[in-house]
CHARMM-style PDB file with segment names, atoms N, HN, CA, C and O in Angstrom:
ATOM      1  N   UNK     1      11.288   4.270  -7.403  1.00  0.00      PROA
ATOM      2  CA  UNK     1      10.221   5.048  -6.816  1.00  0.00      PROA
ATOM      3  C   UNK     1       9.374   4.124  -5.955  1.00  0.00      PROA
ATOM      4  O   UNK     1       9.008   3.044  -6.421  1.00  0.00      PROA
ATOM      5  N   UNK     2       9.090   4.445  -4.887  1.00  0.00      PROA
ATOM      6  HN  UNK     2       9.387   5.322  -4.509  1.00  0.00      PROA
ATOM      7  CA  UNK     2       8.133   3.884  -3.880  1.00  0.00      PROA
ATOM      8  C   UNK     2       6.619   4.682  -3.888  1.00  0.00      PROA
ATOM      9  O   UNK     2       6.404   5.894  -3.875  1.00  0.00      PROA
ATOM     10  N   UNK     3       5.644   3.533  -3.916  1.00  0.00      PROA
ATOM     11  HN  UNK     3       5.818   2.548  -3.926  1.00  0.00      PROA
ATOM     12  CA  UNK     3       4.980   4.028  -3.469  1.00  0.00      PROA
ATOM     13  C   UNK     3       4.131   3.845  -1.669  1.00  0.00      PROA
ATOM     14  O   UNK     3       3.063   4.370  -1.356  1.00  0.00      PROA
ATOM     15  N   UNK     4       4.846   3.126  -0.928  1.00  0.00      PROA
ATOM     16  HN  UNK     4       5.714   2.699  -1.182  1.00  0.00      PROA
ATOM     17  CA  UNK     4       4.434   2.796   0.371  1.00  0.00      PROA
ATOM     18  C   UNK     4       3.971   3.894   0.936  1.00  0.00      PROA
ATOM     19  O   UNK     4       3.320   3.668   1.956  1.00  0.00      PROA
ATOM     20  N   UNK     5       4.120   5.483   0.508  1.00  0.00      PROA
ATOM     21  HN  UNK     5       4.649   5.666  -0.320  1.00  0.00      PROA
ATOM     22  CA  UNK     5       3.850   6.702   1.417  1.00  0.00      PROA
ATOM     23  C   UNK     5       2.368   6.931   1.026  1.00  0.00      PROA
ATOM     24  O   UNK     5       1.679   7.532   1.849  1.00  0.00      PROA
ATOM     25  N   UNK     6       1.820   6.541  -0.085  1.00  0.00      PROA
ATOM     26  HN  UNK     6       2.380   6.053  -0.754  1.00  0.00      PROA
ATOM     27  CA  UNK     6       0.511   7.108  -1.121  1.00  0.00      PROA
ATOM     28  C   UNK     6      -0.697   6.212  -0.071  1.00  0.00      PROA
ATOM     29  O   UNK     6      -0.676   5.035   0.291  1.00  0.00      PROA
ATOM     30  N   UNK     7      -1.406   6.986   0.132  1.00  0.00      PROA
ATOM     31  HN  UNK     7      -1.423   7.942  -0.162  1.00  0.00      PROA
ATOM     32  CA  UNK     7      -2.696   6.630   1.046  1.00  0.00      PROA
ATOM     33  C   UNK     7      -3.456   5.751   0.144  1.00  0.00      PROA
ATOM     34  O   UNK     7      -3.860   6.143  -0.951  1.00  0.00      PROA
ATOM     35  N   UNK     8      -3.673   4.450   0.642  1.00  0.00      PROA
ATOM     36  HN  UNK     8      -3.345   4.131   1.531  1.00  0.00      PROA
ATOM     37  CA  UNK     8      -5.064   3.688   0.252  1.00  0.00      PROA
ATOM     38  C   UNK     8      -6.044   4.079   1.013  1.00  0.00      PROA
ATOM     39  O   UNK     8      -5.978   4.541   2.152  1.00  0.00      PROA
ATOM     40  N   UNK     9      -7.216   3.830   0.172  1.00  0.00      PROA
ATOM     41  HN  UNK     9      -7.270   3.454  -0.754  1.00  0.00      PROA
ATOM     42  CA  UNK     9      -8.697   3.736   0.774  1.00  0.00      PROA
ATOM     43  C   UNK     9      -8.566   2.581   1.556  1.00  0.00      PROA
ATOM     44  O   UNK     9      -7.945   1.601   1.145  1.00  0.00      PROA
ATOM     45  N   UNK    10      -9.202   2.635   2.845  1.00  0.00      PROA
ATOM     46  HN  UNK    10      -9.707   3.431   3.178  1.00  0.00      PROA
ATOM     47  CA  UNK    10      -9.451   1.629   3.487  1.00  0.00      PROA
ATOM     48  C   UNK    10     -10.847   1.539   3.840  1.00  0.00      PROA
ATOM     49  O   UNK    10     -11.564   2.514   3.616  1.00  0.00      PROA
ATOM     50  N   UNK    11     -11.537   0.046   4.590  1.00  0.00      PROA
ATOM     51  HN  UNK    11     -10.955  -0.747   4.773  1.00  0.00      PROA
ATOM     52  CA  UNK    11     -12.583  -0.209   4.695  1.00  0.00      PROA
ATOM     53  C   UNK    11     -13.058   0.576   6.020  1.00  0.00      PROA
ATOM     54  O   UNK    11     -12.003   0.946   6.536  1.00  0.00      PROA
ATOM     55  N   UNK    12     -13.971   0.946   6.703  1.00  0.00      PROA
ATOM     56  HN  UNK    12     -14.828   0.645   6.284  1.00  0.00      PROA
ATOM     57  CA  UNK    12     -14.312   1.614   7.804  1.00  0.00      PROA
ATOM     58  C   UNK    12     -13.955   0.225   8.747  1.00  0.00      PROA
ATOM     59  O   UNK    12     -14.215  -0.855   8.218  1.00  0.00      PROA
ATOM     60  N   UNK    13     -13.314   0.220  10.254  1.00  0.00      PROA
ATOM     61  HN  UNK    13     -13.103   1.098  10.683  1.00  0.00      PROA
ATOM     62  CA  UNK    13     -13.207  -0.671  10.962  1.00  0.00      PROA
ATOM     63  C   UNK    13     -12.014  -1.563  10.399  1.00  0.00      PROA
ATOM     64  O   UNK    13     -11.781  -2.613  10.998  1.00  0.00      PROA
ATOM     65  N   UNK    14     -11.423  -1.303   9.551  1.00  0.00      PROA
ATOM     66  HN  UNK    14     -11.613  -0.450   9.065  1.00  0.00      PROA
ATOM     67  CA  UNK    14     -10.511  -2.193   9.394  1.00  0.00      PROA
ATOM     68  C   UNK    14      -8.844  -1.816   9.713  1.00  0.00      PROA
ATOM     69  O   UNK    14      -8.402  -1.037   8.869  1.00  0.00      PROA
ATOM     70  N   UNK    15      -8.125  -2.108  10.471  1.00  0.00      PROA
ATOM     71  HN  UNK    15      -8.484  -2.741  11.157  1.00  0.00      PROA
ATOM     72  CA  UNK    15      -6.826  -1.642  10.598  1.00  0.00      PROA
ATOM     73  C   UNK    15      -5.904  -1.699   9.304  1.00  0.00      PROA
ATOM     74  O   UNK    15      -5.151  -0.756   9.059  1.00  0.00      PROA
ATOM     75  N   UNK    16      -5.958  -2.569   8.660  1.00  0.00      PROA
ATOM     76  HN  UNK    16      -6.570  -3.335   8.859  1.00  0.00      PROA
ATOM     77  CA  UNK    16      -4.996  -2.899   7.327  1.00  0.00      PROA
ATOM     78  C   UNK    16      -6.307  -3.108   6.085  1.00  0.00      PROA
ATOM     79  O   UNK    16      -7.441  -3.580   6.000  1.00  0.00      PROA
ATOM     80  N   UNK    17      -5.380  -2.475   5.323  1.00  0.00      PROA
ATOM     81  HN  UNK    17      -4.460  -2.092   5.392  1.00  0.00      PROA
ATOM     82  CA  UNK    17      -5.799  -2.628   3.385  1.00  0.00      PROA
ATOM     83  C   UNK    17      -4.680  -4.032   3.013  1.00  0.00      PROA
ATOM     84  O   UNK    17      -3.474  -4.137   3.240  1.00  0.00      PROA
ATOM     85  N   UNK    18      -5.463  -4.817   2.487  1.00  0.00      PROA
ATOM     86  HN  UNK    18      -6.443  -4.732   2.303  1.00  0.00      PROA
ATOM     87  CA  UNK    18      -5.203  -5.380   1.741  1.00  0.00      PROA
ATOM     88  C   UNK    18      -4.046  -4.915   0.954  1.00  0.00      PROA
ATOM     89  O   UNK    18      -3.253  -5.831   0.737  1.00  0.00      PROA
ATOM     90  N   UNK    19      -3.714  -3.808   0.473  1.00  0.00      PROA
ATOM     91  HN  UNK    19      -4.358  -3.064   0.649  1.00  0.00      PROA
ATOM     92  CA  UNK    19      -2.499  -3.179  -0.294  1.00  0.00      PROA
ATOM     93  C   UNK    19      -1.324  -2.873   0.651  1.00  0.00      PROA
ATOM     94  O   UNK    19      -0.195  -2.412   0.481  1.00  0.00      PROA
ATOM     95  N   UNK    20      -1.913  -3.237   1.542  1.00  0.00      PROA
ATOM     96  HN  UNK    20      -2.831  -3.611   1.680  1.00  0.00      PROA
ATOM     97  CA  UNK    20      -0.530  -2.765   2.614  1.00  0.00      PROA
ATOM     98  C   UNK    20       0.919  -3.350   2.812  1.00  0.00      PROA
ATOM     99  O   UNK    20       1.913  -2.939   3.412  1.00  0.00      PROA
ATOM    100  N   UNK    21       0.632  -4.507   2.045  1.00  0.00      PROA
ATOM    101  HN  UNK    21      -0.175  -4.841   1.557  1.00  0.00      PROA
ATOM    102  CA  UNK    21       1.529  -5.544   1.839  1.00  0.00      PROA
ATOM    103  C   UNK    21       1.848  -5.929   0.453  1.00  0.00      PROA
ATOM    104  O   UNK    21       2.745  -6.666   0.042  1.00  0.00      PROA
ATOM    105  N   UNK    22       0.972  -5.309  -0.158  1.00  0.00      PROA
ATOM    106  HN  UNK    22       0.243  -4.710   0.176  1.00  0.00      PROA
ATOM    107  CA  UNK    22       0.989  -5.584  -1.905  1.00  0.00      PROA
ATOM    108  C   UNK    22       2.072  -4.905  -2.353  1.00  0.00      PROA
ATOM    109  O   UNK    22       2.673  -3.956  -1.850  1.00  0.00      PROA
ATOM    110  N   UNK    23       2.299  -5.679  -3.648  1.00  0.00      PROA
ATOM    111  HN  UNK    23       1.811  -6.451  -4.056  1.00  0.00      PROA
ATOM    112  CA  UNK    23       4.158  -5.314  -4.167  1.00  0.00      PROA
ATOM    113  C   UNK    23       3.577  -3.741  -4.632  1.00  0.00      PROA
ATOM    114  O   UNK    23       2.386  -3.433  -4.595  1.00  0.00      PROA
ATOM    115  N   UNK    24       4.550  -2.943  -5.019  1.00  0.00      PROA
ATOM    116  HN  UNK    24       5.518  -3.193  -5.049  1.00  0.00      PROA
ATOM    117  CA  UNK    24       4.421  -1.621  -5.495  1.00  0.00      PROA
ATOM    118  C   UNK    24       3.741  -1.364  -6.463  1.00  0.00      PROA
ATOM    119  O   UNK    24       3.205  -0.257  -6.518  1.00  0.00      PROA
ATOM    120  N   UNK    25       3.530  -2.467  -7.688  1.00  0.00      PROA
ATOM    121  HN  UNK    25       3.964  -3.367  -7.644  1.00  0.00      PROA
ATOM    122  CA  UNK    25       3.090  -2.560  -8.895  1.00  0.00      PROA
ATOM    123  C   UNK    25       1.643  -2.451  -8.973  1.00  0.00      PROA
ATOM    124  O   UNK    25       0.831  -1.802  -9.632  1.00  0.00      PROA
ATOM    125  N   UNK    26       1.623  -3.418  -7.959  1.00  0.00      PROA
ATOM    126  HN  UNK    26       2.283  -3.944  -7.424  1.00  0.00      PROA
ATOM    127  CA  UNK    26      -0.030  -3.392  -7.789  1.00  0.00      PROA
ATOM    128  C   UNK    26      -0.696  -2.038  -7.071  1.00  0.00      PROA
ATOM    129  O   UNK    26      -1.545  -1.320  -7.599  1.00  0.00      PROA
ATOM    130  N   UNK    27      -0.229  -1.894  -6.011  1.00  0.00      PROA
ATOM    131  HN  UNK    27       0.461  -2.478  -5.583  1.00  0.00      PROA
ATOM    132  CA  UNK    27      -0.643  -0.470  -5.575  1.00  0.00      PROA
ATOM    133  C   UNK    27      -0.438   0.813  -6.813  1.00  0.00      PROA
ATOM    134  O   UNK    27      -1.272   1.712  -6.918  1.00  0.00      PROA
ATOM    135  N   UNK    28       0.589   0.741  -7.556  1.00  0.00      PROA
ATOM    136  HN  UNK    28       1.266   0.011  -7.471  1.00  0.00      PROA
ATOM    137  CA  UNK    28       0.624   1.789  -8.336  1.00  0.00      PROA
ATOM    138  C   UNK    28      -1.043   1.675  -9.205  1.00  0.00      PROA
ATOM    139  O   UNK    28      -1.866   2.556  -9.454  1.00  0.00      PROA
ATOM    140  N   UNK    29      -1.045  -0.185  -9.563  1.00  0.00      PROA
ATOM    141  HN  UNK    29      -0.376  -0.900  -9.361  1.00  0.00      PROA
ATOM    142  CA  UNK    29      -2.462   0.033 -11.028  1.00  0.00      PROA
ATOM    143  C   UNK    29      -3.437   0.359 -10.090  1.00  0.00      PROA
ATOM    144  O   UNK    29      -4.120   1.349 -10.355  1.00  0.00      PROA
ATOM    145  N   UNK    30      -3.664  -0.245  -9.049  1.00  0.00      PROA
ATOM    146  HN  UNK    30      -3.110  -1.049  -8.834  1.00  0.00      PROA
ATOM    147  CA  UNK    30      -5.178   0.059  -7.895  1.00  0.00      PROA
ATOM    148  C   UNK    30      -5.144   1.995  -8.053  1.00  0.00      PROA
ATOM    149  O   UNK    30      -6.239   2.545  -8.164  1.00  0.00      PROA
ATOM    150  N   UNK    31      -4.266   2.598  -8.049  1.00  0.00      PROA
ATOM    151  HN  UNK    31      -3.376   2.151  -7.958  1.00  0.00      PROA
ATOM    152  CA  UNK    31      -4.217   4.326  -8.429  1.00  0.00      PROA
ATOM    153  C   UNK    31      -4.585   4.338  -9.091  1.00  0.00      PROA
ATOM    154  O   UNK    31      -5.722   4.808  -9.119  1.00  0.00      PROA
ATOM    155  N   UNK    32      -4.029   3.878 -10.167  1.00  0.00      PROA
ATOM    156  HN  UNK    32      -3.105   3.496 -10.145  1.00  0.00      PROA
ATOM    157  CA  UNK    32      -4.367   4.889 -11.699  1.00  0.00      PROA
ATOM    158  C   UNK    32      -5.435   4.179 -11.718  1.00  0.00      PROA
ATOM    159  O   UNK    32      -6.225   4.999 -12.187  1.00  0.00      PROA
ATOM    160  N   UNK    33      -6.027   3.240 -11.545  1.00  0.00      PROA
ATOM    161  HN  UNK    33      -5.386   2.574 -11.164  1.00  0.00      PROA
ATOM    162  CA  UNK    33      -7.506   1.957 -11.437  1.00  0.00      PROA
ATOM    163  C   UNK    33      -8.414   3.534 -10.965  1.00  0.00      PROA
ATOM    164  O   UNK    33      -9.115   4.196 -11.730  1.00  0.00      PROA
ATOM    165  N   UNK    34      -8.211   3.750  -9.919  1.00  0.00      PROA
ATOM    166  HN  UNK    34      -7.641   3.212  -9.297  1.00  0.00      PROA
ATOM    167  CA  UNK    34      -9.125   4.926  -9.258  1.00  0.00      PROA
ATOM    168  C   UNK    34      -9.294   5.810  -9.915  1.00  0.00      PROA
ATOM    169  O   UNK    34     -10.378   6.081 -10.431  1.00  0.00      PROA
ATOM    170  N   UNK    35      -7.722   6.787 -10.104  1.00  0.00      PROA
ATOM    171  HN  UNK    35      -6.841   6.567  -9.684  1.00  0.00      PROA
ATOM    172  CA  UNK    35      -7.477   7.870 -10.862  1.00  0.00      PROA
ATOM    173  C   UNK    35      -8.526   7.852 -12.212  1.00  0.00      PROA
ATOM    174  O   UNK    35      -9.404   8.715 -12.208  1.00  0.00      PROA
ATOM    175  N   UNK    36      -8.473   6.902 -13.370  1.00  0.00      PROA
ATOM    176  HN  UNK    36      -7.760   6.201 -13.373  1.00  0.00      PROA
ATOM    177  CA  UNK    36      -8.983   6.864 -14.197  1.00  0.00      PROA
ATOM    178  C   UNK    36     -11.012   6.468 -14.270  1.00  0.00      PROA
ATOM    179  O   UNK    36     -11.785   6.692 -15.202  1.00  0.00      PROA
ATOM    180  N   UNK    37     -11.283   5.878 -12.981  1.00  0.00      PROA
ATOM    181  HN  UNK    37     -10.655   5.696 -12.224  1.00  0.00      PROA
ATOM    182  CA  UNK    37     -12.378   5.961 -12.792  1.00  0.00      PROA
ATOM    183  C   UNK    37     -12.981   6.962 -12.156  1.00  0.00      PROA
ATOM    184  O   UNK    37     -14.158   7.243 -12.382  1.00  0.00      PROA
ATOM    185  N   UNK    38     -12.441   7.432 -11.529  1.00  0.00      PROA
ATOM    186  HN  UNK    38     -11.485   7.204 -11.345  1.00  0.00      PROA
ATOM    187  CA  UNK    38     -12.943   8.775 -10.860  1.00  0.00      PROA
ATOM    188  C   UNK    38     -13.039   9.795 -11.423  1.00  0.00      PROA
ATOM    189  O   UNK    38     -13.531  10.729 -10.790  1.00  0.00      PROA
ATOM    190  N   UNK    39     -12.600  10.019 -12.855  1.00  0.00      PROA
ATOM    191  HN  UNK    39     -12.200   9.260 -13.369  1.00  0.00      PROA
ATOM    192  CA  UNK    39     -12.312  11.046 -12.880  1.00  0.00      PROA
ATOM    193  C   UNK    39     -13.060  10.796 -14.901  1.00  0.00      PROA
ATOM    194  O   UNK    39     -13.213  11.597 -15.824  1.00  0.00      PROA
ATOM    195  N   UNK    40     -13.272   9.568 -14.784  1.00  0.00      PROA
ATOM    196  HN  UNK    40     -13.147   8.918 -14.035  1.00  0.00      PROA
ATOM    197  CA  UNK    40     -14.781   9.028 -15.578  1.00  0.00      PROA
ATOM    198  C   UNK    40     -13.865   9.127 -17.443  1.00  0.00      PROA
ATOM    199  O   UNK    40     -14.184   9.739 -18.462  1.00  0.00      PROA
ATOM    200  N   UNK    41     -12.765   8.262 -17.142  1.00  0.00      PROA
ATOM    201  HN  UNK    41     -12.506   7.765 -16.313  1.00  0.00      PROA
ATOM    202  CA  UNK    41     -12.100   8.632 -18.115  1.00  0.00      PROA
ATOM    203  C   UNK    41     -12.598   7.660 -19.302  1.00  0.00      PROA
ATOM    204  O   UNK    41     -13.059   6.610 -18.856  1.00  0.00      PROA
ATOM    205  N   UNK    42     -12.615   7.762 -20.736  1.00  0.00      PROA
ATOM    206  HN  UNK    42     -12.240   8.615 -21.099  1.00  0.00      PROA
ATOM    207  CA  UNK    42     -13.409   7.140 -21.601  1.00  0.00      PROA
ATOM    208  C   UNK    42     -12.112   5.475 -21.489  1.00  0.00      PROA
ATOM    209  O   UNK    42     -10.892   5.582 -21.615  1.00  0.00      PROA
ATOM    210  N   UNK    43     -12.533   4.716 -21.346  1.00  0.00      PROA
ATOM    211  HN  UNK    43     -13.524   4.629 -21.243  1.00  0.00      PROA
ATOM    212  CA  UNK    43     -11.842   3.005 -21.608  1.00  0.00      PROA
ATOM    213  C   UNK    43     -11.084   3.052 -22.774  1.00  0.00      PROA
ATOM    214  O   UNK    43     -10.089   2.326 -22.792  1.00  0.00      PROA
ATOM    215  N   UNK    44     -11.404   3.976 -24.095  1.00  0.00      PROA
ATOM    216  HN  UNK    44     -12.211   4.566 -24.081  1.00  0.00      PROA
ATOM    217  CA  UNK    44     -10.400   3.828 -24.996  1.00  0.00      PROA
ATOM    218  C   UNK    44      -9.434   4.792 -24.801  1.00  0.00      PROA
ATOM    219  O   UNK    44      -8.265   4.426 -24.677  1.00  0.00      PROA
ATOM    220  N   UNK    45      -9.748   6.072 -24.749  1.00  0.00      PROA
ATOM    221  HN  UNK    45     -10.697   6.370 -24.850  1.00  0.00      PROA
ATOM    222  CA  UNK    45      -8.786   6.521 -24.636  1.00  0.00      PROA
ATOM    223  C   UNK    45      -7.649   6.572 -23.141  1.00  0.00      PROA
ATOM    224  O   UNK    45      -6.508   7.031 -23.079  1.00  0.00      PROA
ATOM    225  N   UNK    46      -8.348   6.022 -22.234  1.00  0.00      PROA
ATOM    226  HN  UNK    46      -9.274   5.648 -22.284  1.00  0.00      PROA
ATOM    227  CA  UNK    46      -7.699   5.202 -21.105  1.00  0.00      PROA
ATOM    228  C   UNK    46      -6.164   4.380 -21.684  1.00  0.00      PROA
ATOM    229  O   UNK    46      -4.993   4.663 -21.430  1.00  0.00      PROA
ATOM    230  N   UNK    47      -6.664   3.440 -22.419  1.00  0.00      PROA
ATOM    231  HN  UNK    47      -7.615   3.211 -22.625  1.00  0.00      PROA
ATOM    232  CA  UNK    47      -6.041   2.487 -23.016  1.00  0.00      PROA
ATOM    233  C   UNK    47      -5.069   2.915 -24.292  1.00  0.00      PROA
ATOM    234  O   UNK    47      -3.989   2.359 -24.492  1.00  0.00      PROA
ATOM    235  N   UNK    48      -5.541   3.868 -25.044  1.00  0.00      PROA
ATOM    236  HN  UNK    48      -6.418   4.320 -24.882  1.00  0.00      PROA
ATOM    237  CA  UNK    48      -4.582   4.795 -25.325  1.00  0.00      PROA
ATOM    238  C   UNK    48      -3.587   5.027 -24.881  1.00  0.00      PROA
ATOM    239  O   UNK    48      -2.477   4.584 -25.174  1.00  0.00      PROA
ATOM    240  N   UNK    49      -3.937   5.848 -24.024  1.00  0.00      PROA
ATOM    241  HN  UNK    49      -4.839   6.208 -23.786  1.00  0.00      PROA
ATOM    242  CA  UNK    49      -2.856   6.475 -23.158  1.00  0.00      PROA
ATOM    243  C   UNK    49      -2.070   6.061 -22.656  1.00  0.00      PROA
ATOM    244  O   UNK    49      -1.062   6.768 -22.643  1.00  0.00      PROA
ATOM    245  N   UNK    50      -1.975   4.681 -21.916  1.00  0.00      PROA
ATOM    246  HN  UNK    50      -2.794   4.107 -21.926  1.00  0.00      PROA
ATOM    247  CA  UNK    50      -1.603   3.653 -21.106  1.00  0.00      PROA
ATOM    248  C   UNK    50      -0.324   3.008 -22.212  1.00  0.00      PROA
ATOM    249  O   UNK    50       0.849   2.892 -21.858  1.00  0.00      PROA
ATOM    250  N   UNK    51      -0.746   2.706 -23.334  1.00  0.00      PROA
ATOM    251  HN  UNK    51      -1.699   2.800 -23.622  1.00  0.00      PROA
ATOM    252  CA  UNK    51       0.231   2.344 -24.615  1.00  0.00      PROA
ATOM    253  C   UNK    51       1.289   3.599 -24.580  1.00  0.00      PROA
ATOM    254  O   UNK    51       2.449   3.597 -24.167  1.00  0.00      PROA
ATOM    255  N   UNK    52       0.927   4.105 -24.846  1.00  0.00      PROA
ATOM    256  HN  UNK    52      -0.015   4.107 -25.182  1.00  0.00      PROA
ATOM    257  CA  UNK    52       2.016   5.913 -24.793  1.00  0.00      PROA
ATOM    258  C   UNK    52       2.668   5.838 -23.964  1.00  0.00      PROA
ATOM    259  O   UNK    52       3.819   6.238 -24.134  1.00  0.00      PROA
ATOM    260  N   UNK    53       2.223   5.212 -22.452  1.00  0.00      PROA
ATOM    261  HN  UNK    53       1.288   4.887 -22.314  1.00  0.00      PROA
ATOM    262  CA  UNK    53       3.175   5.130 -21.321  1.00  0.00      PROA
ATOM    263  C   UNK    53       3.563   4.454 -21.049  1.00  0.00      PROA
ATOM    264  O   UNK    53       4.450   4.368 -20.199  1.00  0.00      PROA
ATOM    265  N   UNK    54       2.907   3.403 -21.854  1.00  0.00      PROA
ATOM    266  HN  UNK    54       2.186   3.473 -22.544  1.00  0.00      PROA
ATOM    267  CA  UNK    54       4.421   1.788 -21.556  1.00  0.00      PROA
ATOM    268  C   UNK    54       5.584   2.257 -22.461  1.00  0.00      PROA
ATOM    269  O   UNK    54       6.754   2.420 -22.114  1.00  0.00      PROA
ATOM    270  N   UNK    55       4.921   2.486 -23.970  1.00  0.00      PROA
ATOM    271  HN  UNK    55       3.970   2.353 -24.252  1.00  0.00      PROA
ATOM    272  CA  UNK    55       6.320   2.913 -25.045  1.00  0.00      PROA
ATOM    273  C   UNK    55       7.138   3.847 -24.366  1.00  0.00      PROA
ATOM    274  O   UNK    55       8.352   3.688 -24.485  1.00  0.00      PROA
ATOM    275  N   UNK    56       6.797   4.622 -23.801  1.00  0.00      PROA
ATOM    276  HN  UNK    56       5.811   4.752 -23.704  1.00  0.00      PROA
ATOM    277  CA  UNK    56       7.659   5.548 -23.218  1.00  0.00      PROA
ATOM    278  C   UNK    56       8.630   5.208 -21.986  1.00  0.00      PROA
ATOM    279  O   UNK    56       9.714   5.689 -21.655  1.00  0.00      PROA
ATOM    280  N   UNK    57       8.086   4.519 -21.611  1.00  0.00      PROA
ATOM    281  HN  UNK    57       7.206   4.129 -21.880  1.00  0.00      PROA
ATOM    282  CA  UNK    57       8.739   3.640 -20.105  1.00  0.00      PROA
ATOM    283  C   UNK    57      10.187   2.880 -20.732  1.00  0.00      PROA
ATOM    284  O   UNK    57      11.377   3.186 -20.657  1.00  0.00      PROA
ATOM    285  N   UNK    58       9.408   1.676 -21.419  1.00  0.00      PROA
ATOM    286  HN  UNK    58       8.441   1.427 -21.480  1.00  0.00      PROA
ATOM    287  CA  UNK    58      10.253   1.034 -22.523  1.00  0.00      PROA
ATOM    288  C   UNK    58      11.158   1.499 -23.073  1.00  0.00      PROA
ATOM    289  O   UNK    58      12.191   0.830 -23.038  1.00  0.00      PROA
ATOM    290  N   UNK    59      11.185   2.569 -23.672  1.00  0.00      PROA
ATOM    291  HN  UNK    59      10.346   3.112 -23.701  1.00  0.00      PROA
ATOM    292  CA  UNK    59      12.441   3.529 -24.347  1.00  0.00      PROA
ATOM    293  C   UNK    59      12.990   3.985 -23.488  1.00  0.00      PROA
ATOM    294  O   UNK    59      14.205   3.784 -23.504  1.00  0.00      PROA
ATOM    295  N   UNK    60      12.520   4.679 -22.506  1.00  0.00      PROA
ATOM    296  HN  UNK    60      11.533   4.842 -22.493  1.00  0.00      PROA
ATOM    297  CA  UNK    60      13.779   4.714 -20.855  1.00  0.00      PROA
ATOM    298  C   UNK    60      14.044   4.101 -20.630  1.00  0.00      PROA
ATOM    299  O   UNK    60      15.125   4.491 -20.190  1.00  0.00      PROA
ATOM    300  N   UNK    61      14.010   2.564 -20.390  1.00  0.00      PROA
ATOM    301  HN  UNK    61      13.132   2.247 -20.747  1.00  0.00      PROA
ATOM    302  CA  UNK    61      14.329   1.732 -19.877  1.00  0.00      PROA
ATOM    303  C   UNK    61      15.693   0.920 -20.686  1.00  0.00      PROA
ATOM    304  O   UNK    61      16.627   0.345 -20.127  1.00  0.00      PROA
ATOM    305  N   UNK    62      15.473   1.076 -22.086  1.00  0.00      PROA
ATOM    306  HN  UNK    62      14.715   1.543 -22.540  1.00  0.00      PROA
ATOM    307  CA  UNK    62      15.957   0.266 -23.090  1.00  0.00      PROA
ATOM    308  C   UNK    62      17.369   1.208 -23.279  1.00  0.00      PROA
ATOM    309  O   UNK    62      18.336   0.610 -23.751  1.00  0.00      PROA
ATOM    310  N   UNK    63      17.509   2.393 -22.996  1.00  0.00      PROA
ATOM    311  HN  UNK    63      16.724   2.879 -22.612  1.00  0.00      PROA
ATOM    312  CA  UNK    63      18.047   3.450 -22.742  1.00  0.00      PROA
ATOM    313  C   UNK    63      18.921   3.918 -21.948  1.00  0.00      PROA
ATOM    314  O   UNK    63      19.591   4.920 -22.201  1.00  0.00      PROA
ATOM    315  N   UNK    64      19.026   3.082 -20.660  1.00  0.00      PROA
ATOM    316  HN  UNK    64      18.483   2.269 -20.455  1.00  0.00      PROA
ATOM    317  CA  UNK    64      19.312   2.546 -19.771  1.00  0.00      PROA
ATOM    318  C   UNK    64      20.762   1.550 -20.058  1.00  0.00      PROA
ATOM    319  O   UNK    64      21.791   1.663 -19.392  1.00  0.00      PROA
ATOM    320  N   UNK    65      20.607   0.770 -20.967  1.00  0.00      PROA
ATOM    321  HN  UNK    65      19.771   0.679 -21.508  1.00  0.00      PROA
ATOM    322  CA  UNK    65      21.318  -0.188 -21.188  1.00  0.00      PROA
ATOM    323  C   UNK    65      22.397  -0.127 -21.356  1.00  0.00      PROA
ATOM    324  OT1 UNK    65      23.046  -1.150 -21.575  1.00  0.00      PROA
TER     325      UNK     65
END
């Protein structure tokens, strides 16, 4: 999965984001970084959740094999 199509915020006056060149990984956490602040999510259960979706990643992945 790519994310090169997903719009960054950029600075007013600036031609390039900083993410424009950033590996996928990072652009994906700078999202959910937003996603989860914007939207005023509590830090634990943030972090919660985030565990649920590595284990889950992990078991697809391992799954894979």
């Amino acid at each position: 999965m790519s994310y090169e199509n997903i719009p960054h915020e950029k600075m007013p006056n600036e031609n390039n984001s900083p993410l424009d060149n950033a590996p996928d990984e990072i652009k994906l956490a700078v999202d959910l970084i937003y996603l989860l602040e914007s939207n005023e999510v509590d830090l634990t259960t943030a972090l919660k959740a985030i565990e649920i979706v590595k284990s889950d990643i992990e078991s697809k992945l391992s799954s894979r094999l």
